[in-house]
VOPAGU-2260 file (C-alpha; in pm, 1 decimal, decimal comma):
REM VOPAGU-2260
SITE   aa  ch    i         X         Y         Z
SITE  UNK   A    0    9181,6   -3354,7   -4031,1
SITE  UNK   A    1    9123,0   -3231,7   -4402,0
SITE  UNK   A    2    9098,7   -3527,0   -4651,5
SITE  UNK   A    3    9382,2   -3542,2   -4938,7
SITE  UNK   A    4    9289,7   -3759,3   -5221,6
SITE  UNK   A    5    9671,8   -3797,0   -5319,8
SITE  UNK   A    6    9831,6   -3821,7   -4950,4
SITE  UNK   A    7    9558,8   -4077,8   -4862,1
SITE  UNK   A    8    9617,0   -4321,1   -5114,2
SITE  UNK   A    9    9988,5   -4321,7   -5125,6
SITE  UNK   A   10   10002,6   -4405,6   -4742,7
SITE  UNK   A   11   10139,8   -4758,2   -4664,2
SITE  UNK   A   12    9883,1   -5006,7   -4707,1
SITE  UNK   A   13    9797,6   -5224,1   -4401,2
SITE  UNK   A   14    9628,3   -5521,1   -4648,4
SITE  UNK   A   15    9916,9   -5637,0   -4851,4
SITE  UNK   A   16    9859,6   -5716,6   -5214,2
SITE  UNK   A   17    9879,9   -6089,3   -5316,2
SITE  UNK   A   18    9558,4   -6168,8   -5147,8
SITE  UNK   A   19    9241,3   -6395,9   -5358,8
SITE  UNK   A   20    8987,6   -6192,6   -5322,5
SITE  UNK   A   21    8811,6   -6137,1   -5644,1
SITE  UNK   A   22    8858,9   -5835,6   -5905,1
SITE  UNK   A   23    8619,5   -5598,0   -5840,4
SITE  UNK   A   24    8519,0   -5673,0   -5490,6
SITE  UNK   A   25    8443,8   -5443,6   -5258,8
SITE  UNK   A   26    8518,2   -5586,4   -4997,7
SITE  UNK   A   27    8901,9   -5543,4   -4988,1
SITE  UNK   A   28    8821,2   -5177,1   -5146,0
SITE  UNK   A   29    8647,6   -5129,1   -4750,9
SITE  UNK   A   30    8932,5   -5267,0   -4547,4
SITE  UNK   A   31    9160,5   -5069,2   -4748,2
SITE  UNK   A   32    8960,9   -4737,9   -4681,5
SITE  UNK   A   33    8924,5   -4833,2   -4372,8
SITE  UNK   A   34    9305,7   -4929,9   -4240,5
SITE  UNK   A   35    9394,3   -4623,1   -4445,0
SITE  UNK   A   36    9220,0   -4391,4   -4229,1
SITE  UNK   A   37    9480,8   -4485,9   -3879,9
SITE  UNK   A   38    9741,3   -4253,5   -3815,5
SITE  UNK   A   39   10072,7   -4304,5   -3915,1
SITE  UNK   A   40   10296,9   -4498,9   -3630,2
SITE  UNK   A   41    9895,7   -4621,3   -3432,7
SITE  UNK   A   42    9886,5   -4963,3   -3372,9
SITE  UNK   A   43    9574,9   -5216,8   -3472,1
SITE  UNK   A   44    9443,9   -5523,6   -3395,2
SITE  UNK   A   45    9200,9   -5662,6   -3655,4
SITE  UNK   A   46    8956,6   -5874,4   -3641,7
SITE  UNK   A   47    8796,4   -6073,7   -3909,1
SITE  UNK   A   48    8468,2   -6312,4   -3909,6
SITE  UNK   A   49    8492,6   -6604,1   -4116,2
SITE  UNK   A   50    8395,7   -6506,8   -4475,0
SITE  UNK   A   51    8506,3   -6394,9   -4833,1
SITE  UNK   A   52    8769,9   -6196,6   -4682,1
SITE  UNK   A   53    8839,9   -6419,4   -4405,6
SITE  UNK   A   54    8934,0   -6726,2   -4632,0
SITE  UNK   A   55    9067,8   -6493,0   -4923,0
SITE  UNK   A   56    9306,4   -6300,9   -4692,0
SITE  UNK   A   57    9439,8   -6604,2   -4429,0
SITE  UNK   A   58    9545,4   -6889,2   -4466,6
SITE  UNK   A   59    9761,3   -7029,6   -4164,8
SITE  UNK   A   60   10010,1   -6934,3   -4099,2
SITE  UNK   A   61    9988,8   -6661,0   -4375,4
SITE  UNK   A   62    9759,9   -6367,8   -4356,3
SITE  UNK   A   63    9734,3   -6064,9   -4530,6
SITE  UNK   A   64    9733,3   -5800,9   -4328,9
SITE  UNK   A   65   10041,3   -5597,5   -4191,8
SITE  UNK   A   66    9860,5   -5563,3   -3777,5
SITE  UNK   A   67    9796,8   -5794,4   -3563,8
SITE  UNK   A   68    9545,9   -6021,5   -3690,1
SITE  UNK   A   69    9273,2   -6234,2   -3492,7
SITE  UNK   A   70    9082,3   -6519,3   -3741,0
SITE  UNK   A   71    8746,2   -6614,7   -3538,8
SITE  UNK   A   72    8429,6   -6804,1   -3633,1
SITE  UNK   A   73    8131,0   -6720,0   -3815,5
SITE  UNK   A   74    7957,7   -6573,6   -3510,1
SITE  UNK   A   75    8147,9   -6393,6   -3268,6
SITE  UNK   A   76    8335,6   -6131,7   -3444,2
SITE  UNK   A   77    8250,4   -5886,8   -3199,2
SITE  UNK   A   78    8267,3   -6027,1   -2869,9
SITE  UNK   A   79    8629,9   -6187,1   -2993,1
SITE  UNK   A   80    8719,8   -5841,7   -3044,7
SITE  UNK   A   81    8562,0   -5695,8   -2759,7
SITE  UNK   A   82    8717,6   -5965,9   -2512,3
SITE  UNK   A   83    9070,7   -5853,2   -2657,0
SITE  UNK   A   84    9034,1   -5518,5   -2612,1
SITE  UNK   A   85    8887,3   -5606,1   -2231,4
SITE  UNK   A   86    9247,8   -5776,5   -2163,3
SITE  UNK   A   87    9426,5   -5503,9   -2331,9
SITE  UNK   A   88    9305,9   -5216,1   -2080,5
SITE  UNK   A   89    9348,2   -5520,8   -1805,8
SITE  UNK   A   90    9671,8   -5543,9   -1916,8
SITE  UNK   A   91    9795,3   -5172,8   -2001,5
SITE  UNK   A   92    9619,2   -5090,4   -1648,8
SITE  UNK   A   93    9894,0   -5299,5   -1476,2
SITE  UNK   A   94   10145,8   -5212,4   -1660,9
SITE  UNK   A   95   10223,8   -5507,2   -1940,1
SITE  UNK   A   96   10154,0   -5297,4   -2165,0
SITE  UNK   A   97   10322,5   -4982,6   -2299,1
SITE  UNK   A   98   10191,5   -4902,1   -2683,0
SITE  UNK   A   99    9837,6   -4791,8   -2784,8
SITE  UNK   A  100    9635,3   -4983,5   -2983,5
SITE  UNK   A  101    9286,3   -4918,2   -3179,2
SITE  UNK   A  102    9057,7   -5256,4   -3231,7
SITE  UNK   A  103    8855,3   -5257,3   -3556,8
SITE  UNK   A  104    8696,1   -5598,1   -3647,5
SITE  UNK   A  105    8534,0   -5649,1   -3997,2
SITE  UNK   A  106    8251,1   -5899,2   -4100,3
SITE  UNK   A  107    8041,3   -5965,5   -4397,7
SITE  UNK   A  108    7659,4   -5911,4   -4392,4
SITE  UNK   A  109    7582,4   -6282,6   -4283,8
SITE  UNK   A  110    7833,7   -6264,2   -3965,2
SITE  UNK   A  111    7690,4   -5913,3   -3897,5
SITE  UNK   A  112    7311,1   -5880,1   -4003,7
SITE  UNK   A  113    7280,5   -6248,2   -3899,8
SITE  UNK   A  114    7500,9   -6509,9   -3752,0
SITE  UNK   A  115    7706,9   -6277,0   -3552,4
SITE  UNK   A  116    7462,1   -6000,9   -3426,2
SITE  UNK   A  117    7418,9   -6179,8   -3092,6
SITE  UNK   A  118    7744,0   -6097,0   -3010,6
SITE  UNK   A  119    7767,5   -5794,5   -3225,1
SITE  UNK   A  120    7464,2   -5656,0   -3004,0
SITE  UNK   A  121    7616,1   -5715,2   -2721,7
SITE  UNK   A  122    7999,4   -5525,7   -2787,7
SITE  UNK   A  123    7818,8   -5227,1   -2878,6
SITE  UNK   A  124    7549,8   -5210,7   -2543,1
SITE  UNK   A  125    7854,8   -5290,5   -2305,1
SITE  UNK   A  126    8070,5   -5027,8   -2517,2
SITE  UNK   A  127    8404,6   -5156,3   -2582,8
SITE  UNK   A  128    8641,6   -4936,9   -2736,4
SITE  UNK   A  129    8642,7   -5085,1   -3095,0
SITE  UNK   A  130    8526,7   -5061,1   -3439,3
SITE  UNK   A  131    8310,1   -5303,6   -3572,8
SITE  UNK   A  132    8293,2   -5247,7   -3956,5
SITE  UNK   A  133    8056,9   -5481,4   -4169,0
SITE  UNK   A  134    8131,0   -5518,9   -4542,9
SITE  UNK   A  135    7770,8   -5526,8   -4677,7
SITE  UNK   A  136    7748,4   -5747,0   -4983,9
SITE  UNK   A  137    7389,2   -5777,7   -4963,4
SITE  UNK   A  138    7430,2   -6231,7   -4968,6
SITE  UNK   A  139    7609,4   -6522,2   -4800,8
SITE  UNK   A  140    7901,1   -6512,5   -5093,3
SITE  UNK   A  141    8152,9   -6658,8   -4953,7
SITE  UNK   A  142    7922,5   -6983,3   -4925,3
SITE  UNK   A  143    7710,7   -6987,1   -5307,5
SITE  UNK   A  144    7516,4   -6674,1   -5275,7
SITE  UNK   A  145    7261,7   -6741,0   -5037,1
SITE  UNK   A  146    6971,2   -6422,4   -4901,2
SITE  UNK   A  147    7073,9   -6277,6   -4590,6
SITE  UNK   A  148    6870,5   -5975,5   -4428,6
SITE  UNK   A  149    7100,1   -5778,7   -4601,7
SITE  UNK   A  150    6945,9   -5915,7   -4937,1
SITE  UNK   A  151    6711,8   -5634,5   -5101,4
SITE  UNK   A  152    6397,9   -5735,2   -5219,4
SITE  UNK   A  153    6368,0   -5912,3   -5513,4
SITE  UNK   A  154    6714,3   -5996,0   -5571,1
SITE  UNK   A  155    6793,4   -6358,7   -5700,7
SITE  UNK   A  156    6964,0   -6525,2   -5478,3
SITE  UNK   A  157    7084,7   -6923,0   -5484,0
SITE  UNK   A  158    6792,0   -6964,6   -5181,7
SITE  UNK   A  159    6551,0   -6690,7   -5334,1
SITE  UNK   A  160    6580,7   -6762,6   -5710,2
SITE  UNK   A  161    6373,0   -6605,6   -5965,8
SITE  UNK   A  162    6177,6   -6792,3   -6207,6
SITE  UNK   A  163    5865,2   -6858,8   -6288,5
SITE  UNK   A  164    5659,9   -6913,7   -5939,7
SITE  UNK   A  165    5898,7   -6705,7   -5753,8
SITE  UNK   A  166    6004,4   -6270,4   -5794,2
SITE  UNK   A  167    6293,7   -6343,8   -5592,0
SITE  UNK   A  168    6349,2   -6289,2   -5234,8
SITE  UNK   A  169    6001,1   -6159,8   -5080,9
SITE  UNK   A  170    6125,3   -5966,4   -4767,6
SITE  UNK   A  171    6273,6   -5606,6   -4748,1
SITE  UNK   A  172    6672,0   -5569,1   -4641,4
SITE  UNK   A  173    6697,3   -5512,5   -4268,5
SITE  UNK   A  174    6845,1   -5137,5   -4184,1
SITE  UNK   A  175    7086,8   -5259,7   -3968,9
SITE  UNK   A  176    7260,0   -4926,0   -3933,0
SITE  UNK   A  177    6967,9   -4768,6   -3791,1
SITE  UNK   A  178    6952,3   -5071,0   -3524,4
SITE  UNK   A  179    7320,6   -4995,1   -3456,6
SITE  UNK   A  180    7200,6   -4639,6   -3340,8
SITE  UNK   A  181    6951,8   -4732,3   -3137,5
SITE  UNK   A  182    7225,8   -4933,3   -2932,7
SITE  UNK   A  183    7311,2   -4533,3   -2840,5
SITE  UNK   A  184    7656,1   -4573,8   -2916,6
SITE  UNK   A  185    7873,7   -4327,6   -2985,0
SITE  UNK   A  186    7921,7   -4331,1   -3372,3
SITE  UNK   A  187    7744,2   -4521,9   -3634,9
SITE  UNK   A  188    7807,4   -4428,1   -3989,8
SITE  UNK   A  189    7682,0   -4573,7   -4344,6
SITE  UNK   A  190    7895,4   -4540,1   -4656,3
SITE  UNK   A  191    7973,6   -4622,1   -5001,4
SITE  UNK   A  192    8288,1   -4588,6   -5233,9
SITE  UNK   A  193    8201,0   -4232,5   -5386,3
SITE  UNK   A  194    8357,7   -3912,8   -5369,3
SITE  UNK   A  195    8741,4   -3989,8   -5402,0
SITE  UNK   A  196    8654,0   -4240,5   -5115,4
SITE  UNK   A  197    8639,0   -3896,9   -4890,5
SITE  UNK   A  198    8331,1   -4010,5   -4725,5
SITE  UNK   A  199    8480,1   -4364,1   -4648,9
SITE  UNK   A  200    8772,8   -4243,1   -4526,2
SITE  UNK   A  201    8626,6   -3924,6   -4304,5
SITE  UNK   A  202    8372,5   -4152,1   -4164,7
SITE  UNK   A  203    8664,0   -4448,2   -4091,7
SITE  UNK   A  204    8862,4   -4181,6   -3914,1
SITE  UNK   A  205    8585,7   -4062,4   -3689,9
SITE  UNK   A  206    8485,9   -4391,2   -3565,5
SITE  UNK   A  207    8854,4   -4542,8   -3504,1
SITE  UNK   A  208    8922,7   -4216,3   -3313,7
SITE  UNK   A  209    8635,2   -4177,2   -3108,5
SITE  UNK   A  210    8636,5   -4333,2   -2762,3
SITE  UNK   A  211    8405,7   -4591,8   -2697,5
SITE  UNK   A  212    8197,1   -4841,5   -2992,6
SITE  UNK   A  213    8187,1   -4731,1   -3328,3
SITE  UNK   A  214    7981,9   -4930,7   -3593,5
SITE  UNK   A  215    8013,4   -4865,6   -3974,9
SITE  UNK   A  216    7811,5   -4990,9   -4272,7
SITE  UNK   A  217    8010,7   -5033,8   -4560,4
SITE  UNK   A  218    7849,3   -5080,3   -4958,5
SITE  UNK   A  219    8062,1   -5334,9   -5100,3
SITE  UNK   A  220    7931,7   -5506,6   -5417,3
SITE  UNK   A  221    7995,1   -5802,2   -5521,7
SITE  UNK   A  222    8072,4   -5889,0   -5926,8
SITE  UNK   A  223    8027,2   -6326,7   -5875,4
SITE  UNK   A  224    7681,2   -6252,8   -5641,8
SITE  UNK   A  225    7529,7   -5934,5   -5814,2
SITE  UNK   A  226    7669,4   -5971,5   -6180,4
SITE  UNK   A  227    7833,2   -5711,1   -6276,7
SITE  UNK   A  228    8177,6   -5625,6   -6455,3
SITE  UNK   A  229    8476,0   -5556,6   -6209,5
SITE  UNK   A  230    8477,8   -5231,4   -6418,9
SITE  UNK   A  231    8161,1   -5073,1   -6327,0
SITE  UNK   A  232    8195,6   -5102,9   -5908,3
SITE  UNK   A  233    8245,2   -4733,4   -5850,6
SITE  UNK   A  234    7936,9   -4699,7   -6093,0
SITE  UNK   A  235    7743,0   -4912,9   -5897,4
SITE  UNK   A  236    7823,2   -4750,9   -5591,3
SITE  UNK   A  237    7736,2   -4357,9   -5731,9
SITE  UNK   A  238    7397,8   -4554,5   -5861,8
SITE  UNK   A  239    7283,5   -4653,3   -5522,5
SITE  UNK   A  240    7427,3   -4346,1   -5321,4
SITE  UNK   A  241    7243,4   -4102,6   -5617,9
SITE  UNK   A  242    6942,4   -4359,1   -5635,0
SITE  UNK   A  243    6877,5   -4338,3   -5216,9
SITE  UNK   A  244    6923,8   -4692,1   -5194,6
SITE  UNK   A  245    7202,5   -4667,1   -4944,9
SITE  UNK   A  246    7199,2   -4316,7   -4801,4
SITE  UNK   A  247    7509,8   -4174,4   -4668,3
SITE  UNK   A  248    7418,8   -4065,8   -4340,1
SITE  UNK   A  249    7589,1   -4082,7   -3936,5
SITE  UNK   A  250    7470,6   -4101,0   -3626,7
SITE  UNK   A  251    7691,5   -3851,1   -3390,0
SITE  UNK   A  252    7605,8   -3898,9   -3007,8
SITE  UNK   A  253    7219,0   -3972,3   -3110,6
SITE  UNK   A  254    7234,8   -3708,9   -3360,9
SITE  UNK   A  255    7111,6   -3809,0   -3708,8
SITE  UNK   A  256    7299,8   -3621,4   -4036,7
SITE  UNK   A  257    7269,1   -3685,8   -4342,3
SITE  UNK   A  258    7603,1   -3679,2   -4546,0
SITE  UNK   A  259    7503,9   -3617,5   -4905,3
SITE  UNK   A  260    7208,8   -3520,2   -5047,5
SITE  UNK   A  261    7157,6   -3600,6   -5433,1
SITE  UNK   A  262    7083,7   -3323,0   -5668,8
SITE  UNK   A  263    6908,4   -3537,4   -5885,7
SITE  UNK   A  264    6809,6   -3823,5   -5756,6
SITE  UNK   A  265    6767,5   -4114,2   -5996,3
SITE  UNK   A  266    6521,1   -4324,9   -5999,7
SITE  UNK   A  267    6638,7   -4707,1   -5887,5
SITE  UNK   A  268    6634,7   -4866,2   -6226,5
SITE  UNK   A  269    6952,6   -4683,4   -6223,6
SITE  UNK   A  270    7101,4   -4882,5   -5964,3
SITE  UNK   A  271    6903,8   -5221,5   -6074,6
SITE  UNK   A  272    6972,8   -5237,8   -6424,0
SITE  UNK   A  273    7333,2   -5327,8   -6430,6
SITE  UNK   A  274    7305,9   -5635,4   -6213,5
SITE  UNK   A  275    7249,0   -5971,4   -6346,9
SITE  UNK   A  276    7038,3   -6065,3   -5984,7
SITE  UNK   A  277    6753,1   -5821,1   -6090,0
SITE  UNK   A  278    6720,7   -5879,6   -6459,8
SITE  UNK   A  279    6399,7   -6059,6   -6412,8
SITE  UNK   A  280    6268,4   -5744,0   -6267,1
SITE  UNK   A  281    6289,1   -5559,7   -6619,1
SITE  UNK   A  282    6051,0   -5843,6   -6817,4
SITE  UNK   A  283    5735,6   -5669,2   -6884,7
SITE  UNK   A  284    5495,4   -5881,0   -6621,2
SITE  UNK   A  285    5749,2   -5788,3   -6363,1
SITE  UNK   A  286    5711,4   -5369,3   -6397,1
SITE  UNK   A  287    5437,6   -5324,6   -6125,2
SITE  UNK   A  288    5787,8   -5453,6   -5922,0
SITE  UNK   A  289    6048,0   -5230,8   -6001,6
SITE  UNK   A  290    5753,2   -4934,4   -5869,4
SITE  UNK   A  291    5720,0   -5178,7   -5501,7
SITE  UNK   A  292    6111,5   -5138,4   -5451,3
SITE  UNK   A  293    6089,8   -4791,4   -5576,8
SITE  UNK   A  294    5815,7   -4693,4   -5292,7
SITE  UNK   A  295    6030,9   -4907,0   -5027,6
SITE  UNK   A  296    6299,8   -4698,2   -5152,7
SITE  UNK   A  297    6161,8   -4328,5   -5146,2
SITE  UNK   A  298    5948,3   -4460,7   -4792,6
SITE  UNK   A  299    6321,3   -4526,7   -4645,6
SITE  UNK   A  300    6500,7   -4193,2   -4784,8
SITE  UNK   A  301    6179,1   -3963,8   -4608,7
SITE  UNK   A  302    6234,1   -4120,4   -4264,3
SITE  UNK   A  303    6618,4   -4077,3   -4305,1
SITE  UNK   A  304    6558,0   -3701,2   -4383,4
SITE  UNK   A  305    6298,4   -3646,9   -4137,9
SITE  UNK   A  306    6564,3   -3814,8   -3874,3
SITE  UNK   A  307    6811,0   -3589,9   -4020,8
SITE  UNK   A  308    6598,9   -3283,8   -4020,6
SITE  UNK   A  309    6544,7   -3252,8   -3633,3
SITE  UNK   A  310    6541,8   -2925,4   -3587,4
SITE  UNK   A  311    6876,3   -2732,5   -3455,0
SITE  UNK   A  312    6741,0   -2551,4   -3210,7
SITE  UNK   A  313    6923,3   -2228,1   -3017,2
SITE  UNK   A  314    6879,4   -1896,5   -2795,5
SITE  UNK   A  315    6532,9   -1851,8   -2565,0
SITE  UNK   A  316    6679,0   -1805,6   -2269,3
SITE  UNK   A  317    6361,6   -1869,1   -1982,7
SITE  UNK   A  318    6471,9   -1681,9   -1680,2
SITE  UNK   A  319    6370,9   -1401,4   -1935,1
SITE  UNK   A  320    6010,4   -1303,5   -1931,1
SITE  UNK   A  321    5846,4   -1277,2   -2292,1
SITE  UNK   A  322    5731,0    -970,5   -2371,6
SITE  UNK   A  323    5367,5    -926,9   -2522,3
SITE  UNK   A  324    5332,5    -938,1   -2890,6
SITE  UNK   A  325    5632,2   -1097,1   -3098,2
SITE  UNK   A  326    5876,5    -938,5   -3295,7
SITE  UNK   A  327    6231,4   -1023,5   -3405,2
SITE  UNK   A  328    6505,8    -898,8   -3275,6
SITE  UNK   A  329    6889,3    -977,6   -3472,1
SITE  UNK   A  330    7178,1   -1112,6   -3217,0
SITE  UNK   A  331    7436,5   -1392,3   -3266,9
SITE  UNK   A  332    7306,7   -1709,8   -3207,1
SITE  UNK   A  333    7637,1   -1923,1   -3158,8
SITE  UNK   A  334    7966,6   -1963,4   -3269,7
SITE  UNK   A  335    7881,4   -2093,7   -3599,8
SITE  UNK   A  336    7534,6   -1879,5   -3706,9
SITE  UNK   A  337    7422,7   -1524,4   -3669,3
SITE  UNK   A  338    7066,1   -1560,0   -3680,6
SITE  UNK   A  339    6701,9   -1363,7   -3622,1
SITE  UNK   A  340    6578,7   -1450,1   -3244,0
SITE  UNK   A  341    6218,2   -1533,3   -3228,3
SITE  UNK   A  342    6083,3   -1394,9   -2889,0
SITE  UNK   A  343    5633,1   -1483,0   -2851,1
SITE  UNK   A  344    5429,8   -1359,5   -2629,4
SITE  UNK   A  345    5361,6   -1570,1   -2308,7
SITE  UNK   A  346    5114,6   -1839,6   -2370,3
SITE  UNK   A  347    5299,0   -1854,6   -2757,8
SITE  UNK   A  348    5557,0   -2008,7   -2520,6
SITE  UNK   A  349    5398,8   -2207,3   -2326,7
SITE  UNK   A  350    5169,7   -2395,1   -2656,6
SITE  UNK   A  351    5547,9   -2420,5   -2830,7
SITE  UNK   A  352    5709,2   -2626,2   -2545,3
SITE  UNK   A  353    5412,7   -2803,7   -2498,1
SITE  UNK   A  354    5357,4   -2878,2   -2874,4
SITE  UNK   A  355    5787,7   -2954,1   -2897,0
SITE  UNK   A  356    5913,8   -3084,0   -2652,4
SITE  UNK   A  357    5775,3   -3472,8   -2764,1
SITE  UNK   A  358    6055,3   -3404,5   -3027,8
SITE  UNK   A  359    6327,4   -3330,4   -2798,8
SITE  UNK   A  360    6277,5   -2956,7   -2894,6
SITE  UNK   A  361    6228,2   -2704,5   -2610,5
SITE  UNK   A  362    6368,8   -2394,9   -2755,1
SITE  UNK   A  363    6216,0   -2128,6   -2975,1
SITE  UNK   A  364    6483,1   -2007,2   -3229,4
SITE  UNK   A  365    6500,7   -2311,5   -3484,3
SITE  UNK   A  366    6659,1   -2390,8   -3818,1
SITE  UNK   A  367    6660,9   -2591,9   -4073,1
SITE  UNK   A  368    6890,3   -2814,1   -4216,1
SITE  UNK   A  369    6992,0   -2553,1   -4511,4
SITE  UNK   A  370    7035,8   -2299,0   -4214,6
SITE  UNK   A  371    6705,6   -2118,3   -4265,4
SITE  UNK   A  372    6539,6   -1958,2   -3942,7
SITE  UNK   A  373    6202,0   -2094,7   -3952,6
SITE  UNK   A  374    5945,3   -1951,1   -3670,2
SITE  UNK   A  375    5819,3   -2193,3   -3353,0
SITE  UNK   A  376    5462,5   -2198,9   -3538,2
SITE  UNK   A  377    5591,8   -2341,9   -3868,2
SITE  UNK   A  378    5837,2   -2569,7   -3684,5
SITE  UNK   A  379    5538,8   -2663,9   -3448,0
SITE  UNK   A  380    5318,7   -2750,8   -3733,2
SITE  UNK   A  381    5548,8   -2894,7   -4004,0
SITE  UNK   A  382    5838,2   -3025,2   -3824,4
SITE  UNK   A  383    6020,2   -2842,5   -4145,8
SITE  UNK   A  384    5975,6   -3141,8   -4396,5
């Protein structure tokens, strides 16, 4: 379905105002995008791991949301979820139930990277048909600002505080999206608010609406824990997006794309600068940092692209014998592309799919991710980095 800024945002929202979350929190931004992105008249149950949003949007008997709500505890956000949607086929099966309903479940970074990936982990290998969606704020806010895994490197937290014996926290953030993919579910997506919230809201609609577990990885900064003003969240969220800090990227059926691709990409002072957590990080003693997270950075945004990058391969058909000498010969190569056909000369072949097929590649005619025919040689040799 195309994406209408206008339509999208005038739809009834399913978090009613009134709530105590904080001014310029993501998090409610996320849910928002999120709810926004059911079809009119579909019915959700929603889920919600104790939290900043848990204890900002419920209070008993009072809650927030306009669906059918489920509080649980720190931990088991997703096998609470999963267990409902378990009865709910049980109970549609015999007949108790008429209506459709979606599941989507959200959690903060410390009920998802951490407390609750036990159970998170386990929803997504047994495949339930739900939507766990985890509101990355990058710290345990809801409790004083405390380092999760989610934490970046370096940031100043209330249990990795900079001063002068200590740069902040000392481990990298765990890529927990990437760990979600290698669950080989069917959907996994990471986002950000950018875009007219298109991305969000595209990605939101593919995971609620495909069958089976769906996992996305929601950028949602936090003004108390990363000091910023409420103002500048969208600006925080282009820096890290246009910075390769948090790529925009899904995982389709094991098949990595990348969603956006900066034009310029700025270097991550960009992103670091206007929070209060990494101030330390711009004293002069503290440079030889800012170039560490920098190199963690750029290390992270080549293995996304090379994941991305897998060649889309197409044509060769080998009940065909291959003719001696190459040439190229023009023919329509699917439904989307009209391409140049590679055909090689027999033991051309036979080196390619030997070379290849460790990559899940056993085809000749390959492209790149612009589109570009490449040959079997270059694609052999250079993977097309």
């Amino acid at each position: 379905m195309s994406y209408n800024f206008k339509e999208t945002m005038n739809k009834p929202e399913r978090l009613a105002p009134g709530h105590r979350m904080c001014a310029g929190c993501g998090g409610t931004i996320a849910v928002r995008g999120v709810l926004r992105a059911l079809h009119e008249g579909d019915r959700a149950v929603v889920g919600n791991a104790t939290g900043c949003l848990e204890v900002s949007s419920f209070m008993y008997p009072y809650t927030a949301y306009e669906d059918s709500y489920i509080h649980n505890a720190f931990e088991n956000a997703g096998v609470t979820l999963s267990g409902v949607e378990t009865a709910y086929r049980v109970m549609k099966k015999r007949g108790k139930v008429k209506e459709d309903y979606k599941f989507i479940t959200f959690g903060g970074d410390g009920g998802t990277y951490d407390i609750g990936f036990q159970s998170l982990s386990g929803a997504m290998e047994r495949g339930h048909d739900m939507v766990y969606v985890c509101y990355d704020n990058g710290a345990y806010m809801n409790t004083g600002t405390q380092r999760s895994s989610a934490t970046p490197r370096f940031a100043d937290t209330t249990t990795t505080p900079a001063g002068k014996v200590s740069s902040g926290k000392v481990q990298v953030r765990k890529d927990l999206a990437a760990i979600m993919a290698e669950h080989h579910i069917p959907y996994v997506g990471q986002t950000a608010f950018t875009n007219n919230f298109k991305d969000l809201h595209t990605k939101a609609e593919k995971a609620i609406y495909t069958q089976g577990a769906a996992f996305l990885n929601i950028l949602a900064p936090c003004p108390r824990g990363w000091g910023y003003e409420p103002s500048d969240l969208m600006d925080i969220c282009r820096a890290a997006v246009d910075s390769c800090y948090w790529p925009l990227y899904e995982v389709v059926d094991g098949k990595w794309i990348l969603s956006y691709k900066p034009s310029n990409k700025l270097p991550i002072e960009e992103f670091l600068r206007p929070q209060r957590r990494f101030r330390h990080l711009f004293k002069p003693e503290n440079e030889e940092l800012i170039g560490e997270f920098q190199k963690e950075v750029d290390r992270r945004w080549e293995g996304l692209r090379e994941r991305c990058q897998s060649l889309r391969v197409l044509g060769v058909y080998p009940h065909e014998t291959p003719r001696p000498g190459a040439f190229v010969q023009n023919r329509e190569a699917d439904s989307m592309k009209t391409g140049s056909m590679l055909w090689s000369c027999g033991y051309i072949l036979r080196f390619a799919y030997e070379c290849i097929q460790h990559i899940d590649i056993f085809l000749l005619q390959a492209y790149n991710e612009e589109g570009c025919f490449v040959s079997c040689i270059t694609a052999v040799k250079e993977k097309v980095i």
